[in-house]
C-alpha positions as CSV (number, residue, x, y, z in Angstrom):
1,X,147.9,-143.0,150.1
2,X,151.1,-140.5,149.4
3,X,152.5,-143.4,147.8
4,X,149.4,-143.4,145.4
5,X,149.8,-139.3,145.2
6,X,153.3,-139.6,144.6
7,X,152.8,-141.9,141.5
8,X,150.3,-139.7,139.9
9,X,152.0,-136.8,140.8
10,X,155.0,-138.4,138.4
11,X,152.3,-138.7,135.2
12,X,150.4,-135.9,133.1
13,X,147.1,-137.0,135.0
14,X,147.4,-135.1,138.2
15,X,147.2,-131.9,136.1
16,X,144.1,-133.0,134.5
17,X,142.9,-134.3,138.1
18,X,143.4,-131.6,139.7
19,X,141.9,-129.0,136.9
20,X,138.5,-131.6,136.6
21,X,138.4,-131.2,140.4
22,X,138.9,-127.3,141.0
23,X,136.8,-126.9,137.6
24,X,133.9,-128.6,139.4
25,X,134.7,-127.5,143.0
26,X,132.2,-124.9,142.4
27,X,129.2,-126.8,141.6
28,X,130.3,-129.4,144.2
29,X,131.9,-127.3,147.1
30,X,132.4,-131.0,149.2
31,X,135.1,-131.8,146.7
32,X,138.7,-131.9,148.4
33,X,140.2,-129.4,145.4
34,X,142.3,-128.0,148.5
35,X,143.3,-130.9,150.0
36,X,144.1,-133.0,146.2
37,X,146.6,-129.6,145.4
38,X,148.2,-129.5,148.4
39,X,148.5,-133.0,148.9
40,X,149.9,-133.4,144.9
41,X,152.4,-130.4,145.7
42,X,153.7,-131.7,149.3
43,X,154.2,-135.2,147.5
44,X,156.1,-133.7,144.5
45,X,158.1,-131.1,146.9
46,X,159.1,-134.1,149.4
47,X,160.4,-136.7,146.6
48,X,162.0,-133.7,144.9
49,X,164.0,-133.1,147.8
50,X,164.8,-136.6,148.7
51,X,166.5,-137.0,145.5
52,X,168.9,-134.5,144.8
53,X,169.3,-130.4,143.8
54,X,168.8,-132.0,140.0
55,X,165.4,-133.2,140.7
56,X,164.6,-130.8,142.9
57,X,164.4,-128.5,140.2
58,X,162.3,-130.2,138.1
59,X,159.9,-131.0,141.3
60,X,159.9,-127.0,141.2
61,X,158.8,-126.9,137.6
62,X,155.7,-129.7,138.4
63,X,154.7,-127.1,140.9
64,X,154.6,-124.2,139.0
65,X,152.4,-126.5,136.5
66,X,150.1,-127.7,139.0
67,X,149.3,-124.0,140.6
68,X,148.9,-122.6,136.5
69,X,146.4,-125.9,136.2
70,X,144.5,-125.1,139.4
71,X,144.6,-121.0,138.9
72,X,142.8,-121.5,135.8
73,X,140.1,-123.8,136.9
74,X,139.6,-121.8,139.5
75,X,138.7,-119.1,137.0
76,X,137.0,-121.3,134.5
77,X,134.7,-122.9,136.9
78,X,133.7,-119.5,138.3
79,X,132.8,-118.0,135.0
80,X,130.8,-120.8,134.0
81,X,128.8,-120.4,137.0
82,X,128.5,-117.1,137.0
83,X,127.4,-117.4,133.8
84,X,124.8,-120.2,134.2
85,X,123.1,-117.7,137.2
86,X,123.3,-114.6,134.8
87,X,120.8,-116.6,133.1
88,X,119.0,-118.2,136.0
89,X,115.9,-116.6,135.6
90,X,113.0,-116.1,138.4
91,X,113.9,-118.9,139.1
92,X,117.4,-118.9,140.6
93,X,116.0,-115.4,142.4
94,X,113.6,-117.2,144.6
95,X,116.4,-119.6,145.1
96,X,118.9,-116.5,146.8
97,X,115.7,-115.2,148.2
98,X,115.3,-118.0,150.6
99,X,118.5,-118.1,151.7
100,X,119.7,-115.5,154.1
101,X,123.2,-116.7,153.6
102,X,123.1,-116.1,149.7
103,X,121.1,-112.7,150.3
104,X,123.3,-111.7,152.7
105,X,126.5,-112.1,150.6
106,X,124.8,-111.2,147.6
107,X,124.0,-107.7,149.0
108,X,127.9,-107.6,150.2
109,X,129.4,-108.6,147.0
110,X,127.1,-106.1,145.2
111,X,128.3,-103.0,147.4
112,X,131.9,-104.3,147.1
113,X,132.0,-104.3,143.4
114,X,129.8,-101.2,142.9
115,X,132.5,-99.8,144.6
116,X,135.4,-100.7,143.1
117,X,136.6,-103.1,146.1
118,X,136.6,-106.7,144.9
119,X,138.7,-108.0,147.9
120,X,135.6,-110.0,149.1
121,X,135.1,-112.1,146.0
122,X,139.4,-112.7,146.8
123,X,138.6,-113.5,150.5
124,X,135.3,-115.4,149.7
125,X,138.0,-118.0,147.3
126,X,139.3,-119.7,150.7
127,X,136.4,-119.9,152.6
128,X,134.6,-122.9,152.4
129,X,131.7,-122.8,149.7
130,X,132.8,-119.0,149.6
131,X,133.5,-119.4,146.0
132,X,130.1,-120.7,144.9
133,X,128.1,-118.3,147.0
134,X,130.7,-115.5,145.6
135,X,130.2,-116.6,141.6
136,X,126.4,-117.4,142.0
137,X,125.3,-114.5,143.6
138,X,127.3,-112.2,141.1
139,X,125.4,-113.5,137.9
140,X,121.8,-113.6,139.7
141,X,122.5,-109.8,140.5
142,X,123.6,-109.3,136.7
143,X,127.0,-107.9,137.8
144,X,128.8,-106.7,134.7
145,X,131.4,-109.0,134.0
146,X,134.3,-106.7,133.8
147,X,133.3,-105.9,137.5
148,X,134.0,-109.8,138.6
149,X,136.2,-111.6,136.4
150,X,139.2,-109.5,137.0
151,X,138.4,-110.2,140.8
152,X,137.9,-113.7,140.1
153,X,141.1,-114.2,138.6
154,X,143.3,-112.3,141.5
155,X,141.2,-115.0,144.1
156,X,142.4,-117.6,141.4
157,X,146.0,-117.2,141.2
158,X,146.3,-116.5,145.0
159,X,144.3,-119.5,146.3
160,X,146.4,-121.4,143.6
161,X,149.8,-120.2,145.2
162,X,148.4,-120.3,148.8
163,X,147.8,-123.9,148.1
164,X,150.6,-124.9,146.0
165,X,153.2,-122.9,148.3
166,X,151.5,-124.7,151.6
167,X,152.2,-127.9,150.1
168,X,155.5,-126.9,148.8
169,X,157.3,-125.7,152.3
170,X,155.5,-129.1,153.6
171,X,157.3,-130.9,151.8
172,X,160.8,-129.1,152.0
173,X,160.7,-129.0,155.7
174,X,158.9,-132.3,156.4
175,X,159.4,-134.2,153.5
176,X,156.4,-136.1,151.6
177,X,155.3,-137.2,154.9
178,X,151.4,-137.3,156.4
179,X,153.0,-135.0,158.9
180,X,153.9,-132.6,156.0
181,X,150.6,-133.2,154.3
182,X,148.5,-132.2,157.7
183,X,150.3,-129.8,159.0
184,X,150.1,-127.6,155.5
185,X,146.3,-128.9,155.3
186,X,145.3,-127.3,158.6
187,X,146.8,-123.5,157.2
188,X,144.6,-123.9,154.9
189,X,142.1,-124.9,157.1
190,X,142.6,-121.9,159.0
191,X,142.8,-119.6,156.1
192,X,139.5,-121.1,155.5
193,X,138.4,-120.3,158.8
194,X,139.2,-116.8,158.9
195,X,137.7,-116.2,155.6
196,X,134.4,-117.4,156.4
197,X,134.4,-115.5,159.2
198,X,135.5,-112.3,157.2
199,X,132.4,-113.2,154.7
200,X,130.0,-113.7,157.2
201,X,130.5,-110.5,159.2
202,X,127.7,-107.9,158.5
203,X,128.5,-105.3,156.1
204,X,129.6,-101.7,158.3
205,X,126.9,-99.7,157.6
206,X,127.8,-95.7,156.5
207,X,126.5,-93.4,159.0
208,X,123.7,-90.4,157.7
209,X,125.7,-86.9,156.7
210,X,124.6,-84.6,159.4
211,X,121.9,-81.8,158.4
C-alpha cells in the first residue's frame, strides 16, 4: 500500500485526492482525510530522505503543498456546511434538537464565540466528527460568520500542520515505513482522543454574583 502512496504521492493527483477528501470529510466524518495526509506526507518525507539532501528538499516542498491543499479544504468544506445549516430551516432545528450531542456542543460553541474565545471550534478540528458537529451547529444557531470563519481557519491550518508535520518526522526518523506511518497515525489518534474529550466535557458554569 505505501508503494501505491508513494507513486501517487510522485503525481499532481495526491493534491487533488487529498483536497476532494478533506473537502468532503465533513459531510462524511468516516473518511480517512487524517490517515490519507499523513500517510501521503510520511511516504514523500521517507523517499525524500532515502535519496539524497537534493531530493530531500524538494520532498519538503511536496509537503508544504499538501498541508496548503488540506488547510484549505479544511476551510472550504466547513464553510459550505456551515453555510448549508445557516439555511437549514425548522427543519435542521429539530434535527440538533434530538441530539443531545449536537445540543450540547451547540450551546458550547455559542458561549465560546459570543465570547470572543473560538479555541473550541480549533480543538473540535481533531476530534473525531468534531468538525461537522462544530460547522453544523454554528450555521443552525445563525452565528455571524466573522465570529466562525476566522476560527475555522486557525483549526485549518493547524490540523493541516499537525498532520503534515506527524507524517513528516515519521518519515525522517523511520523512513516511509508502516512503522513510520502507525506510529505518526496513533499521535493523531491521540490528539483525537484528547480533543473529544475536551469537547465533550460540560461547559463550567459562572457562579451567581453575591447580593
Amino acid at each position: 500500500m505505501l508503494e501505491s502512496v508513494g507513486a501517487l504521492t510522485s503525481s499532481p493527483w495526491i493534491y487533488a485526492v487529498v483536497t476532494l477528501s478533506v473537502l468532503l470529510d465533513v459531510f462524511l466524518p468516516v473518511l480517512p482525510s487524517g490517515v490519507l495526509v499523513i500517510t501521503a506526507a510520511t511516504t514523500a518525507a521517507g523517499s525524500a530522505t532515502a535519496v539524497g539532501a537534493e531530493a530531500a528538499g524538494t520532498g519538503h516542498a511536496d509537503l508544504l503543498a499538501l498541508a496548503a491543499c488540506a488547510a484549505g479544504a479544511s476551510v472550504l468544506g466547513d464553510l459550505v456546511a456551515y453555510r448549508l445549516a445557516l439555511r437549514g430551516g425548522a427543519r435542521l432545528e429539530r434535527a440538533i434538537a434530538r441530539s443531545r450531542r449536537l445540543t450540547r456542543a451547540q450551546e458550547r460553541l455559542g458561549m465560546a464565540l459570543s465570547r470572543g474565545g473560538g479555541s473550541l471550534v480549533v480543538i473540535a478540528r481533531f476530534a473525531p466528527a468534531g468538525r461537522s458537529v462544530v460547522s453544523l451547529g454554528a450555521g443552525a444557531a445563525h452565528r455571524k460568520i466573522r465570529e466562525f470563519l476566522p476560527w475555522s481557519a486557525l483549526a485549518g491550518v493547524a490540523w493541516a500542520t499537525y498532520s503534515v508535520g506527524l507524517g513528516y518526522f515519521g518519515g525522517q526518523w523511520l523512513g516511509a515505513t508502516w512503522l513510520g506511518t502507525g506510529v505518526s497515525l496513533l499521535a493523531l489518534f491521540a490528539a483525537g482522543g484528547l480533543a473529544a474529550y475536551v469537547v465533550k466535557r460540560p461547559a463550567p458554569t459562572t457562579a451567581a454574583p453575591a447580593a
